[in-house]
LOVEX-927989 format. One record per residue (C-alpha): residue number from 1; residue in three letters; x, y, z. Coordinates in nm, 2 decimals, always signed. Layout:
! residues N
NODE   seq   type       c1       c2       c3
NODE   NUM    ALA        X        Y        Z
...
//
This chain:
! residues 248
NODE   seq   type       c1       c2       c3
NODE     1    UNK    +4.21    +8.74    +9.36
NODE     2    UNK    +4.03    +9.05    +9.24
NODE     3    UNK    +3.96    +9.02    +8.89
NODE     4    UNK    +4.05    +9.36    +8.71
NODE     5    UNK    +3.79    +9.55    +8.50
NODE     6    UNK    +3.87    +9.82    +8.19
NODE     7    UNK    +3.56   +10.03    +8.21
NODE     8    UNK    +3.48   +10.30    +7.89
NODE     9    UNK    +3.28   +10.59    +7.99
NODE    10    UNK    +3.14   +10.76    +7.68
NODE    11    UNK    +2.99   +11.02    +7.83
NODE    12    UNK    +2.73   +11.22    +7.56
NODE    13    UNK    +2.94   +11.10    +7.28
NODE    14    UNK    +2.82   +10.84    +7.04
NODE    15    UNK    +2.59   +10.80    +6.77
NODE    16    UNK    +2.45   +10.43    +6.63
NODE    17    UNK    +2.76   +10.40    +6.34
NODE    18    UNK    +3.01   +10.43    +6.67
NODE    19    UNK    +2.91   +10.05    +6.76
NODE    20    UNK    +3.13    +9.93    +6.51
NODE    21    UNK    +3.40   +10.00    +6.77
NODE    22    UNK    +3.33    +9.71    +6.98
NODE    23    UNK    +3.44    +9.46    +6.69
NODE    24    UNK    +3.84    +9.60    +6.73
NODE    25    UNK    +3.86    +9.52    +7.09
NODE    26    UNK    +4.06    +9.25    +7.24
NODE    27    UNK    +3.96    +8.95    +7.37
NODE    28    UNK    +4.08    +8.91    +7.74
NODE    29    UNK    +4.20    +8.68    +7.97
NODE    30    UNK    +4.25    +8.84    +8.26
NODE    31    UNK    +4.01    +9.10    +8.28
NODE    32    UNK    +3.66    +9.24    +8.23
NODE    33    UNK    +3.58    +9.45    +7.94
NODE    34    UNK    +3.30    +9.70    +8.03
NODE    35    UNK    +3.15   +10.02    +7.82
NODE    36    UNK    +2.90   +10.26    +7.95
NODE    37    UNK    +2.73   +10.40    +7.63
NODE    38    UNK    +2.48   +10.70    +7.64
NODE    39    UNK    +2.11   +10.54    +7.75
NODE    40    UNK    +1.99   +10.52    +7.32
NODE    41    UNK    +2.29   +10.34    +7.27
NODE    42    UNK    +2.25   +10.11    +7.56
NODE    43    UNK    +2.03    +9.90    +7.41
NODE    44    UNK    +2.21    +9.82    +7.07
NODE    45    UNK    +2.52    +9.83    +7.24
NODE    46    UNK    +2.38    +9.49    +7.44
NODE    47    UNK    +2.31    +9.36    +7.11
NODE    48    UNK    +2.58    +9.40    +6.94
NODE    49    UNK    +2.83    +9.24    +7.26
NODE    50    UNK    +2.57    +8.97    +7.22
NODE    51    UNK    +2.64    +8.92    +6.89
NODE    52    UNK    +3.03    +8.93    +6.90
NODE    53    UNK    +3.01    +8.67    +7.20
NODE    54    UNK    +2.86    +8.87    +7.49
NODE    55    UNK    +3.23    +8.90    +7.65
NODE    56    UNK    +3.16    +9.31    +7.68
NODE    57    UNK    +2.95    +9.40    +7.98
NODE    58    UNK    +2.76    +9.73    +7.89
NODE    59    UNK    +2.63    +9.95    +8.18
NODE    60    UNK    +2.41   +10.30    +8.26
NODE    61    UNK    +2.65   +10.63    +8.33
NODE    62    UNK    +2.35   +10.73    +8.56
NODE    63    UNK    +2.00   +10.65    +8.72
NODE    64    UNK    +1.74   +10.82    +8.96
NODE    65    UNK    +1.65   +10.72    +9.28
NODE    66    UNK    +1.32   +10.60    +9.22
NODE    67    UNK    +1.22   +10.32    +8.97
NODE    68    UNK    +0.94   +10.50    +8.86
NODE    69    UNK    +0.76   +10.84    +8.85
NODE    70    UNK    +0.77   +11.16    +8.69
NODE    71    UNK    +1.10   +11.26    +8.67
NODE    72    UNK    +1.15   +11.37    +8.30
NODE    73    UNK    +1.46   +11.35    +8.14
NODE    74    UNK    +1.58   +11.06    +8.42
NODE    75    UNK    +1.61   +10.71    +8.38
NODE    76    UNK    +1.57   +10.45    +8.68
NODE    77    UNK    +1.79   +10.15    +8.74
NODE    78    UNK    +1.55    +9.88    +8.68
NODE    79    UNK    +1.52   +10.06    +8.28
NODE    80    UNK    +1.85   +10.03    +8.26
NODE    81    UNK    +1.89    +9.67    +8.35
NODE    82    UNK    +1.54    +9.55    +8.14
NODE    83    UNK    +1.84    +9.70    +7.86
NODE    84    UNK    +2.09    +9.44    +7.93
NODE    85    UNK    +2.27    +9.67    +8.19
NODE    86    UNK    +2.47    +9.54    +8.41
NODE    87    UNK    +2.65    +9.79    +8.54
NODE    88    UNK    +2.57   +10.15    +8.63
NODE    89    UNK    +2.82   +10.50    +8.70
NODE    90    UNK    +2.71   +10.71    +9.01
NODE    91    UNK    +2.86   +10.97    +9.13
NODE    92    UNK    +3.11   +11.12    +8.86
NODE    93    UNK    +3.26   +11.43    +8.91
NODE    94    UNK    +3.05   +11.57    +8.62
NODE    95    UNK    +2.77   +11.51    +8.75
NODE    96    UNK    +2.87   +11.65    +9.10
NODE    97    UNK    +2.98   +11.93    +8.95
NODE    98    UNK    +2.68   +11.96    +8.62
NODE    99    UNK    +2.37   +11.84    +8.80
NODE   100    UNK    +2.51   +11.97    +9.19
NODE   101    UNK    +2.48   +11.59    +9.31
NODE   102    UNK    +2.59   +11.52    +9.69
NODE   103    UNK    +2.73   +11.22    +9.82
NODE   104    UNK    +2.33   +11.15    +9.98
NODE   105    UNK    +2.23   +11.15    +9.66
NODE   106    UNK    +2.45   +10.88    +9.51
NODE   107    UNK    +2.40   +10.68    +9.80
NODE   108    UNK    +2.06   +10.69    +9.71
NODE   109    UNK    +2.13   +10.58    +9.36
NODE   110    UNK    +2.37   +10.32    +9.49
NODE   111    UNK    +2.08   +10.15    +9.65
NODE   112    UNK    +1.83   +10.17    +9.36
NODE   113    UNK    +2.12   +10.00    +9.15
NODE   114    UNK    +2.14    +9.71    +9.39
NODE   115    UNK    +1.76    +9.73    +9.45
NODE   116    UNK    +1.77    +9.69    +9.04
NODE   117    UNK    +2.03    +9.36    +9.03
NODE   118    UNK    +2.30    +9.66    +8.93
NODE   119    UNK    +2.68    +9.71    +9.01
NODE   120    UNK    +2.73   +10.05    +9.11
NODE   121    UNK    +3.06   +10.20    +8.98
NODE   122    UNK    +3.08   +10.47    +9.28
NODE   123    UNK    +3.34   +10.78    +9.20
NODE   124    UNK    +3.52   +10.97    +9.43
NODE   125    UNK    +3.82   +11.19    +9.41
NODE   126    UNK    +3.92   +11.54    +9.50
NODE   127    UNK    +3.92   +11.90    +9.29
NODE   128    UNK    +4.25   +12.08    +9.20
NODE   129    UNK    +4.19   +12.27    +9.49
NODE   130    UNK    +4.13   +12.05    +9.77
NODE   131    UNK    +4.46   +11.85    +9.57
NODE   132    UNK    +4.64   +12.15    +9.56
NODE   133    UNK    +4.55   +12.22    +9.96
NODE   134    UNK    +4.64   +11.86   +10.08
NODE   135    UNK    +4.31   +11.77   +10.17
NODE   136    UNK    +4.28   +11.49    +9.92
NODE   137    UNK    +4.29   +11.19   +10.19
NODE   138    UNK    +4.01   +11.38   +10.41
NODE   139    UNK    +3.82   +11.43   +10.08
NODE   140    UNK    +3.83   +11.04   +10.01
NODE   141    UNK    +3.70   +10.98   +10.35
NODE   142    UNK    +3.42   +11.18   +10.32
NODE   143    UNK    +3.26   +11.05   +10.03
NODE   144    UNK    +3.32   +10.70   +10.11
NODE   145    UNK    +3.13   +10.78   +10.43
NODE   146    UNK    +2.87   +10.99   +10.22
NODE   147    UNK    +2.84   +10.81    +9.93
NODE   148    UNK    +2.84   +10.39   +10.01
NODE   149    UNK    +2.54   +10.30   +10.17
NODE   150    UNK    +2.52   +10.00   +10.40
NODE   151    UNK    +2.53    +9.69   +10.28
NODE   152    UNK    +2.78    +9.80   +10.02
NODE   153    UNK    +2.96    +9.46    +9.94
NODE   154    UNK    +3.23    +9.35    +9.66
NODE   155    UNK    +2.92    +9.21    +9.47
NODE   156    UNK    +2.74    +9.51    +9.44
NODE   157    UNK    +3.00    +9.80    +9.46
NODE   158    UNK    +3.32    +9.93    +9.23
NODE   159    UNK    +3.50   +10.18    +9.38
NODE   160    UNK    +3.64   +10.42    +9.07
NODE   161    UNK    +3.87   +10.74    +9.21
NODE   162    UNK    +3.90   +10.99    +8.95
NODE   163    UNK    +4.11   +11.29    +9.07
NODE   164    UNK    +3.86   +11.57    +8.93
NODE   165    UNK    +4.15   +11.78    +8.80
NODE   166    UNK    +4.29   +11.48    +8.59
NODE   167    UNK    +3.96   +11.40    +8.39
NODE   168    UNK    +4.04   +11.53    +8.05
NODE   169    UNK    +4.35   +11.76    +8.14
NODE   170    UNK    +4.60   +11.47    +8.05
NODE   171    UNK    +4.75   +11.55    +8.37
NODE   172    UNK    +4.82   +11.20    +8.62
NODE   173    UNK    +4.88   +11.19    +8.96
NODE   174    UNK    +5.24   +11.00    +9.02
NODE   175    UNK    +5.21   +10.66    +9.08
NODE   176    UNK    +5.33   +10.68    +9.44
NODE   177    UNK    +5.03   +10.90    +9.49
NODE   178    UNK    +4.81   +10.64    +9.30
NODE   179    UNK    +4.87   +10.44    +9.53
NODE   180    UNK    +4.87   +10.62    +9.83
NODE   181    UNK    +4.51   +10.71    +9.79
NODE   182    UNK    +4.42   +10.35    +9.66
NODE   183    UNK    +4.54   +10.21    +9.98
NODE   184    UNK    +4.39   +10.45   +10.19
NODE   185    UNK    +4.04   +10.39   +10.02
NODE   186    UNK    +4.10   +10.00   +10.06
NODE   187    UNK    +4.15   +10.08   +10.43
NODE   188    UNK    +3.84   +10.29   +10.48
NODE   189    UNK    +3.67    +9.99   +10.30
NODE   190    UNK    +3.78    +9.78   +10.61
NODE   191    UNK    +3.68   +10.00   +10.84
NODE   192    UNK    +3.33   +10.07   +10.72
NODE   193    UNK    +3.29    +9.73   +10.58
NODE   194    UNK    +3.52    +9.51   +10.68
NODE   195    UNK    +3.85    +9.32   +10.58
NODE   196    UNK    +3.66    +9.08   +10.34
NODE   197    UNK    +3.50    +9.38   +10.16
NODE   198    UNK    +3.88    +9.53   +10.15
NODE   199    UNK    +4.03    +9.24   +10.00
NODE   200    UNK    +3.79    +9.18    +9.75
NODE   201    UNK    +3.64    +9.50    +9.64
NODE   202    UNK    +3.76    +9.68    +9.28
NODE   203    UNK    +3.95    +9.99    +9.30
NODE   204    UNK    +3.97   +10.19    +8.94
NODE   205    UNK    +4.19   +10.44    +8.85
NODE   206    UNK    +4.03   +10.72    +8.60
NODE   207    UNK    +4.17   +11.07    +8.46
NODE   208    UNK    +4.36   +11.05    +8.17
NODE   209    UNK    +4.41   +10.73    +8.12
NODE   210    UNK    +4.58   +10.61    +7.76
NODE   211    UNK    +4.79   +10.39    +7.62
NODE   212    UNK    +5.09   +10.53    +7.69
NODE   213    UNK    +5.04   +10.56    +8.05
NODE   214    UNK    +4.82   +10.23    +8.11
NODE   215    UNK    +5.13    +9.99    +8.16
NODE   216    UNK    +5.23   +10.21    +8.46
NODE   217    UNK    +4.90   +10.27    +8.56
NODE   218    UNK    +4.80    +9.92    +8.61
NODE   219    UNK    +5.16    +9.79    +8.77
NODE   220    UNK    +5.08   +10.02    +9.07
NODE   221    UNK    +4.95    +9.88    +9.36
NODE   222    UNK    +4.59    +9.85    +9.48
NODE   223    UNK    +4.48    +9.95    +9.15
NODE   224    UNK    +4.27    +9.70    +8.99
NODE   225    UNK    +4.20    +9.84    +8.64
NODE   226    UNK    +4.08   +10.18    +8.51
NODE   227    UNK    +3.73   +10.43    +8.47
NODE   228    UNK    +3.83   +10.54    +8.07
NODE   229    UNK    +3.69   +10.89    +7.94
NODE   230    UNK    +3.80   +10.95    +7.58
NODE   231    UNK    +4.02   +10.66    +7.51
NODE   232    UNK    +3.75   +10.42    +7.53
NODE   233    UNK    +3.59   +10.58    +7.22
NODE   234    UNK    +3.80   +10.45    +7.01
NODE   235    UNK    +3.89   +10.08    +6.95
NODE   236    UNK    +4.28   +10.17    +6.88
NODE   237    UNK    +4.31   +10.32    +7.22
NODE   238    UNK    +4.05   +10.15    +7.45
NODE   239    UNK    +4.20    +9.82    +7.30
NODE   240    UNK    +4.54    +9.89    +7.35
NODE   241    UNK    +4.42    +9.99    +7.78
NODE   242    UNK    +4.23    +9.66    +7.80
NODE   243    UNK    +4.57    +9.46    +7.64
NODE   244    UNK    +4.74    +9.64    +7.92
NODE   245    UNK    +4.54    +9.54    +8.17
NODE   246    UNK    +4.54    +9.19    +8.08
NODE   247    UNK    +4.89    +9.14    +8.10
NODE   248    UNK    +4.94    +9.33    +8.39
//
């Protein structure tokens, strides 16, 4: 059984006072709570699970390549777990899109996160365009290929699709098309990995992701828990996701 995992992505949001968030969440059962604050909050945000009973894993949104050198402004992997992180976000659409990242380059990253003791959180999903075109499934395919390095395994890898043209749009994919791409990455996981790796690897959903639409969300198949933008800001709302997720 894969166990599911509600993941927060705050993005640059966040100041020290927005740590008081954590003490509203749920505890759960069923599923693993993780938040991925900006890198000052990292830190005091692995203090603070600590101190409400260390059930909320906290992870990077990005690393470099390299553990060290002089890359100003970057942060490598091993920083990021001497924090407390245990997790770490490669590959978002943002920073495809913001910082022109190809899928070599979060290959790279996904092996400096292992390298590091990390769990890379890879993302992959298609522009409006390429959706729009019918090219989603061939998109999919290339950055699995691009973008998973050898030696990927269910230990070190979570696989997070985020349509690009969902991410803040409150627009969502149906769920027959949920799972149609959620299958087809499970399958490409076989055939670059193999069936073990398949079976046991974490599939996310993320792109406007709330409450409302959680429940429905979470009951498609292949779809093992969620990549949260906004909603995970809040208590209220990230709470209410991670309650869904554990009954699902």
């Amino acid at each position: 059984m894969r166990r599911k995992l509600a993941a927060g992505n705050w993005k640059m949001n966040g100041l020290d006072a927005a740590l008081s968030e954590l003490e509203g969440l749920p505890a759960a059962e069923n599923c693993d709570i993780l938040l991925c604050p900006p890198a000052t909050l990292l830190a005091p945000m692995v203090t603070k699970s600590v101190a409400l009973g260390g059930a909320i894993k906290v992870g990077g949104q990005d690393c470099h390549a390299n553990a060290t050198g002089a890359h100003t402004g970057d942060i490598a992997a091993e920083m990021l777990a001497d924090a407390g992180a245990g997790y770490v976000i490669l590959g978002h659409s943002e920073r495809r899109a913001d910082h022109g990242e190809t899928d070599a380059d979060v290959a790279a990253k996904s092996l400096a996160a292992r390298r590091a003791g990390l769990i890379a959180v890879v993302c992959i999903g298609e522009t409006e365009v390429q959706y729009k075109a019918g090219e989603t499934l061939d998109v999919i395919r290339t950055q699995m290929h691009g973008s998973l390095p050898p030696g990927s395994s269910l230990a070190n890898t979570v696989i997070a699709y985020e349509p690009v043209w969902a991410i803040g749009t409150g627009l969502v994919p149906t769920t027959e098309e949920i799972a149609q791409v959620h299958g087809f990455i499970r399958d490409e996981l076989a055939t670059q990995f193999g069936q073990g790796m398949a079976n046991g690897t974490r599939i996310l959903y993320g792109g406007s992701v709330k409450p409302g639409n959680a429940a429905e969300i979470f009951a498609t198949a292949d779809v093992d828990g969620a990549l949260v933008g906004g909603a995970s800001l809040k208590a209220a709302d990230f709470g209410a996701i991670i309650t869904a997720l554990d009954a699902a």
